[in-house]
Structure formats: C-alpha cells, structure tokens
N, C-alpha and C positions, 0 to 999 in steps of 0.2 A: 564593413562586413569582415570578420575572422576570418582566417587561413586554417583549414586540418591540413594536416601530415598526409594522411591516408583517408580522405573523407567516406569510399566507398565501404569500408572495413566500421568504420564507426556508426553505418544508417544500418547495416547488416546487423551489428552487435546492438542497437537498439530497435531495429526489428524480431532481434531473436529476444530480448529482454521483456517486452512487450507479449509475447507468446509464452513467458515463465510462468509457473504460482507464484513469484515472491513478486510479482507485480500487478496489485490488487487495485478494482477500481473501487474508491472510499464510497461508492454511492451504495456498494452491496456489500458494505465492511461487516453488519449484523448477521447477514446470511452466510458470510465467508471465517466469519467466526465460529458459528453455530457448525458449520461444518467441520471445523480441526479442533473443537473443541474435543480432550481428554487423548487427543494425537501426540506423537514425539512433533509438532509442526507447532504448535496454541500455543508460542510465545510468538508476537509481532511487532515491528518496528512500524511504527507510523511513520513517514518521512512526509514531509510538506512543508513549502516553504514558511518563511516568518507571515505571520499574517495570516494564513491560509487555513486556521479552522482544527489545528492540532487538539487545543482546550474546550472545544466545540464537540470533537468527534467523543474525545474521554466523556465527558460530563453525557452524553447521547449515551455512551457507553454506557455509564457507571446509573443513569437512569432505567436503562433497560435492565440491566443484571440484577438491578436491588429488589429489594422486596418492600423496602421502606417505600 
C-alpha cells in the first residue's frame, strides 16, 4: 500500500471533482452532449484508461451524429 503526503486533502479534492461538470459519467455521454451542444463547453476530453472503450464511445459517437 502507497503512502499520501496529505491523504485527507486528496479524498476531499476527489470528492469535490466528483461533484464538477468536467466529470462526466460515459454511460450518459449522448445526453451530456446533446446538452452543451452549440455552448462555449461542446468541446470534450474523453479520458479512460488504455483498453477501456475510448474507440468504442467515438464510433457510438460518430454512429449516432451521422446520417449515413
């Protein structure tokens, strides 16, 4: 097991990140789009680890937006 510095300061700063908009749960990423869409906000960073569905969510994406 790791060692924090300040570990109280770190659950607090991830309980407050947790409570942000720039931390989206990917399962409502269509609805959470559809909502800032044409906002100063409708550019979005996907973050997820390797493995975990980055190429998956775009192509989900790029199927829904198309028309083709």
């Amino acid at each position: 097991m790791g060692y924090f510095l300040n570990p109280t300061s770190v659950i607090l700063n991830f309980e407050a990140s947790q409570r942000s908009i720039v931390n989206v749960d990917k399962s409502g990423i269509i609805t959470h789009l559809n909502r800032i869409a044409g906002t100063s906000d409708r550019y979005v960073y996907i973050s997820r680890p390797r493995r975990f569905g980055k190429t998956w969510i775009a192509n989900m994406l790029a199927a829904y937006y198309t028309k083709g």
